[in-house]
N, C-alpha and C positions, 0 to 999 in steps of 0.2 A: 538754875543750871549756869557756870559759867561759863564765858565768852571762853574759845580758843584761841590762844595765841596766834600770831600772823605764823611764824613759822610751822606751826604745827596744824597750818591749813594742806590741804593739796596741791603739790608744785604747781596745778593748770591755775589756781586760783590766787596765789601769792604771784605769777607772772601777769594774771589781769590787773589785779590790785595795783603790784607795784607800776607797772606802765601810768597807769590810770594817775597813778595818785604824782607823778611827774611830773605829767600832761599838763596836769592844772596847776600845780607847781610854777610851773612854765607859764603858763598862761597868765596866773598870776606876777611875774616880776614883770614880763612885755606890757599891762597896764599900768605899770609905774610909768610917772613922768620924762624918769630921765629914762626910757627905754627908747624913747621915740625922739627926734629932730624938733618936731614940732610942742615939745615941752608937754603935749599932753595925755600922751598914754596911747593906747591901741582899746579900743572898742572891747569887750570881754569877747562876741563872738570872733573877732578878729583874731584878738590875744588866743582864744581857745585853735580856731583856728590854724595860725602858726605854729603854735608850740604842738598840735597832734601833728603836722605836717614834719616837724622837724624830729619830734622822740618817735618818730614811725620810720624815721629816713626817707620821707617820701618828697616831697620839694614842690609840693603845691603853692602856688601861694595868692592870697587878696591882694596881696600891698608889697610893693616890690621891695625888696631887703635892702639895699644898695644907699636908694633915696630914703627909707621909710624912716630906719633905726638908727641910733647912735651905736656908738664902740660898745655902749655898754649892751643892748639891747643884739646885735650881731653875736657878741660873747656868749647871751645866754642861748640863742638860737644855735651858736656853734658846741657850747657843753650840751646840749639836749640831744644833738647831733650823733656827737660820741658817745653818749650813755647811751642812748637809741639802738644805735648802732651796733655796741658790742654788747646791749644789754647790763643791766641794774646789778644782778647776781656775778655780772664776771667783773664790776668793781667795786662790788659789798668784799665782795672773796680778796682779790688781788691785795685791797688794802688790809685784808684783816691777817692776810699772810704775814705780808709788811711788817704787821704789830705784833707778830708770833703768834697770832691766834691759831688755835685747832679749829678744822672744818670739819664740823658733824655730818653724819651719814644726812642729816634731811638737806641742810645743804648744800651737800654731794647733786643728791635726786634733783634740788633746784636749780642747779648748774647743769648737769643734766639734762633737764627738759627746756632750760632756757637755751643750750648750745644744740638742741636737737641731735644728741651723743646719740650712739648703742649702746654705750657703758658709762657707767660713770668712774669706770678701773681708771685711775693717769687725770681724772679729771681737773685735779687742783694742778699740775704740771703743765697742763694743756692751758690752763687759764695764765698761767705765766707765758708761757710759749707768746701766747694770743697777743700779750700786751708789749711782748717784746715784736712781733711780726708786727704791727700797729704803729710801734712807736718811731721804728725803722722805716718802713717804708714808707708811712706818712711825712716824718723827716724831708725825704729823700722829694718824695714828691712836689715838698713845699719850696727845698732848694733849687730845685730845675723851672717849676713856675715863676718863684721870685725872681730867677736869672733874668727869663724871659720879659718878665712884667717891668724887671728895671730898665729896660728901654722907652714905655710907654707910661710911665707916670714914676715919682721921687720914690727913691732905693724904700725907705720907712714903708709906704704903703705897698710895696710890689712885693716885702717882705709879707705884710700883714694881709696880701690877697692870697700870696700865696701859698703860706699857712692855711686860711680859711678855706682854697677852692682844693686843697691836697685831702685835708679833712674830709670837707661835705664830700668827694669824690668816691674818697676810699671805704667810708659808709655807704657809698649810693645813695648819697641825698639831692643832691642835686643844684643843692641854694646857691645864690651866687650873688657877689656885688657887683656888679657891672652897672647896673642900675635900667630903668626905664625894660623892664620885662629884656634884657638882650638875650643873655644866658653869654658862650661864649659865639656867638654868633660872629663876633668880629676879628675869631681867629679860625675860621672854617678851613683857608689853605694853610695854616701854621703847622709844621711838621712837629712842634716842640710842643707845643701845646695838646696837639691832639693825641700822640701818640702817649703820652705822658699822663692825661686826663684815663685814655682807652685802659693803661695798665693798671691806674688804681682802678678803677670801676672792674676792669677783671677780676685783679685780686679780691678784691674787698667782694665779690660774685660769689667766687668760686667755695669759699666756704674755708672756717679757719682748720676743721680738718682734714682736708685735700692738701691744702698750703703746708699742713705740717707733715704730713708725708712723704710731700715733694721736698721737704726741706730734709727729710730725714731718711731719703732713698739711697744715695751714697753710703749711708750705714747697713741699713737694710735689706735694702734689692727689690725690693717688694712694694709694690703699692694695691692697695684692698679693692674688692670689684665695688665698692662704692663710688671707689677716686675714681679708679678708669671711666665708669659710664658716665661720671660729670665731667671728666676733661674730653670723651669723646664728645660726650651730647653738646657740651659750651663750644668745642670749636666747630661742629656739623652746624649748630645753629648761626655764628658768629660768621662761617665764610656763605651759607646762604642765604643772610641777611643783608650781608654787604653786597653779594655778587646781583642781588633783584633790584636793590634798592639803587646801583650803579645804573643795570639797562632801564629802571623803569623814569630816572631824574633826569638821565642823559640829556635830554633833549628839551629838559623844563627851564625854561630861559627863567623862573623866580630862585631857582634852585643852583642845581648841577651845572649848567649849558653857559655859564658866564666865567667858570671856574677851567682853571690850564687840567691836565691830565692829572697833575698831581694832587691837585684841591677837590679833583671829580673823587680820586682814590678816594683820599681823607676824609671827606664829605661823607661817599659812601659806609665808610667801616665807624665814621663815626656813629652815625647811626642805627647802624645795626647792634651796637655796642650796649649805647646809652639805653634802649628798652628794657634790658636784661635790669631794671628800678633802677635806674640812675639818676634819669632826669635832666640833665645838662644835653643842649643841643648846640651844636654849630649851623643848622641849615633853622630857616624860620618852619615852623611846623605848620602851620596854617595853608603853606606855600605847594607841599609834599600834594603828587597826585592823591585822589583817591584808594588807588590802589595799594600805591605805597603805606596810608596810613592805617589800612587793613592790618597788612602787616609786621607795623609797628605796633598795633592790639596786638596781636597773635604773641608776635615775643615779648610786649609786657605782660601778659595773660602767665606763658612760661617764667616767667623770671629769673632769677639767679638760681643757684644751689642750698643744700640745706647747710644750717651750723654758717651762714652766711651774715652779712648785710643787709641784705637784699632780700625782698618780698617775691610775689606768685605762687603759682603751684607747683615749682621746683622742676629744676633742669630731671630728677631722678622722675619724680612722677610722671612728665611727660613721656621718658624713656620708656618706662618701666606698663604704661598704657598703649604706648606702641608697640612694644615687643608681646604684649598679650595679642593686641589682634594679629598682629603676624605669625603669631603661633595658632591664632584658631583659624585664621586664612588656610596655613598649610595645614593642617589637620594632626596639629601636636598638641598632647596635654600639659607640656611645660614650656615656660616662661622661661629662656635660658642666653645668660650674657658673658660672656668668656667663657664659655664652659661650667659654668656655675648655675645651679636651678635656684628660680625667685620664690621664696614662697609664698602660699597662697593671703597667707594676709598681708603679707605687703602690697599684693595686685588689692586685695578688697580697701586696702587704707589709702593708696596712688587713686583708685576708681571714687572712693569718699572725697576727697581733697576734691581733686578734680570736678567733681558735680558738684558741689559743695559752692566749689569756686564761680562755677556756671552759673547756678542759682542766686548767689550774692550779687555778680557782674547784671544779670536780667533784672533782678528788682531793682537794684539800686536806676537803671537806665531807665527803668520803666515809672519810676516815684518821680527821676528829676524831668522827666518829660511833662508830669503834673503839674509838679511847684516849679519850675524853669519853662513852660510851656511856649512854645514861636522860636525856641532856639534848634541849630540843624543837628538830626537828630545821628548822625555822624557822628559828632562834635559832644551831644552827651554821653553814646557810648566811650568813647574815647576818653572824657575825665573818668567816667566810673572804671574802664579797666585799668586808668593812670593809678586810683588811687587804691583799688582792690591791690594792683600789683607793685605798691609803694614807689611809684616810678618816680610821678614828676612831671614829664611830660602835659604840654596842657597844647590845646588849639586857640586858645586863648578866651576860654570860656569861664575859669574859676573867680576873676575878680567881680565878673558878671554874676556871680550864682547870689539867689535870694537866700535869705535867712535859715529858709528848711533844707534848701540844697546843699547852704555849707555844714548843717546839723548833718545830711545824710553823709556827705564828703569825708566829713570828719569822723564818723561812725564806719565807713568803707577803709580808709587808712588803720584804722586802731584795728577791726579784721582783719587786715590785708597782712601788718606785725606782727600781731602776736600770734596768727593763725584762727581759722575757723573751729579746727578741730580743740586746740586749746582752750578758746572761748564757749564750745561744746559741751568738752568736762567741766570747764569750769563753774557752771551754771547746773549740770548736772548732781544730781544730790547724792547720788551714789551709784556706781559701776560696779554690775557682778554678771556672772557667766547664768546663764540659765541650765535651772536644775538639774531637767530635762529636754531632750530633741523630741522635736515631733516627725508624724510622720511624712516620708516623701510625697511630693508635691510635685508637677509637671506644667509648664507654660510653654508656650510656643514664642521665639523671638526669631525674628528678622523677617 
């Protein structure tokens, strides 16, 4: 029998493939010599390491980027970034536009499943769009950083930081050169900095088909009940993140309580921002009450939007999970947001994801309590939801993890990407509807 061709696999299993086969990719040039300062390469689990951290968009990291890698070894970390980020399939296509190529319908489906579409009607237009919204704003981003950065080190570098942190940003990666684990820690009261950091990690959130709706509402008038419940759910989530994470630092002399009114603000919305898989922090995270770093689970748990950057179990599935119980609280049988009814598989695929996700988040917390054993167990939860929900975020426990915990870290990131349900079918041998239903069946819940 012959082998099938890679395209004429199953989109879920050409997007595990193609990640995968990056990963190592990447992981392979970071053990070259000249990847590293120190002439001698990155360790393979290390190199493995980073490069699933960086083509996941997630920003964990062993060895700090800053001090660790030369220009050349930052480079491939920042293309892994980008591919990561907007995915393999939206620049197999873009380029293949470029060369006048036709896109076949299975290429369609894989742009499709890798953009998390409902259609793949406009999809090759939409992948233009994409790289023009990308190219733009990332620009724009690198120019207001670099402004910035050219006060505190030579114009050359404040350019080449600020290219780099506009990028990792606006994928929700999170990396950063600053060096010595800072992140941007040293510009927590910078109005320019932060607010600037805040709008690529929005954008790059919210999902590249929200973005082009809002870009194309002026023509239209109209934006789909997808866009609205991700723009209401990102800013409900977004003002009461900041407004807890404000009363609950106020007073924490490591944190908030040293900062003027305006750095309390900053501080605040940065935070609340950066969970949504960003990973870039201005406050030290280790520093954050208890309470607060609850909370910064919770909204990297949620994370961004779909058709995004960004990892979690998506700003819609949260939505879309609480408007069900709120309709069985009141004693309605639909699920309904603008006036528009949910259907019922979309509740059963938001309630899969979501357990899904829960389940991943528990074992992995409960394996690194095993092979990480004496570390707080806070502090494990908190990398496992970091990396389930591609964030970044660490308490400073990732350069600390043994051997099998950066195997599972790195196994939770590559999940957290490409998705649970993806890596589901993709492993599955075949999907079909059963024949027949059986008969009714009655349980008792609650």
């Amino acid at each position: 029998m012959k082998k099938r061709p890679l395209v004429s696999l199953d989109p879920s299993k050409v997007l595990v493939i193609g990640f995968a086969l990056i990963i190592l990719f990447g992981a392979f040039l970071l053990t070259l010599p000249i990847a590293t300062q120190n002439g001698e390469g990155l360790k393979w689990i290390d190199a493995l390491f980073t490069s699933t951290s960086a083509t996941c968009v997630t920003g964990l990291v062993v060895v700090d980027t800053g001090t660790t890698f030369t220009r050349f070894g930052q480079i491939v970390i920042l293309s892994l970034i980008q591919v990561g980020g907007l995915g393999f399939m939206t620049f197999a296509t873009f380029f293949a536009v470029l060369l006048g190529k036709r896109i076949s319908l299975k290429e369609r489906l894989l742009l499709q499943e890798s953009l998390n579409n409902m259609s793949f009607a406009g999809i090759v237009h939409l992948v233009k769009r994409i790289f023009i919204f990308t190219v733009v704003i990332e620009l724009v981003g690198g120019v207001l950083l670099a402004i910035r950065f050219a006060f505190d080190m030579p114009i050359k570098r404040a350019i080449y930081y600020g290219v780099f942190h506009s990028i990792s940003n606006f994928n929700n990666a999170g990396f950063d050169l600053m060096g010595e684990f800072r992140s941007l820690t040293g510009y927590v009261d910078d109005p320019l900095v932060n607010l600037v950091v805040c709008a690529l990690i929005t954008l790059g959130g919210i999902g590249f088909i929200v973005m082009n709706e809002i870009y194309e509402f002026n023509r239209t008038r109209r934006l789909s009940l997808h866009t609205k419940v991700v723009l209401r759910t990102s800013a409900l989530l977004l003002m009461i993140g900041t407004v807890l994470i404000f009363i609950l630092e106020f007073n924490n002399p490591k944190t908030l309580q040293p900062l003027s009114m305006t750095g309390k603000i900053l501080g605040s919305l940065f935070q609340s921002v950066t969970p949504r898989t960003a990973g870039a922090n201005t406050l030290n995270i280790p520093d954050l009450t208890q309470t607060t770093l609850f909370i910064i689970i919770i909204l990297m748990f949620i994370g961004a939007s779909p058709g995004s950057t960004g990892g979690g179990i998506k700003t819609t599935t949260f939505a879309t999970l609480l408007g069900a119980v709120r309709s069985q609280i009141k004693g309605k049988e639909d699920v309904v947001f603008f006036k528009r009814r949910i259907l019922y598989d979309t509740i059963y695929k938001a309630l899969t994801v979501m357990v899904s996700g829960l389940l991943i988040v528990m074992t992995v917390t409960l394996l690194l309590t095993i092979t990480d054993s004496g570390k707080d167990f806070l502090m494990i939860l908190f990398e496992a939801t970091s990396a389930f929900g591609t964030v970044g975020l660490s308490m400073g426990l990732t350069p600390e993890l043994s051997t099998m915990g950066r195997m599972l870290i790195i196994l939770t990131m590559f999940t957290g990407r490409v998705g649970p349900l993806t890596i589901a079918f993709a492993v599955t041998l075949r999907r079909h509807s059963d024949p027949f239903k059986n008969p009714k069946g009655k349980i008792m819940i609650g």
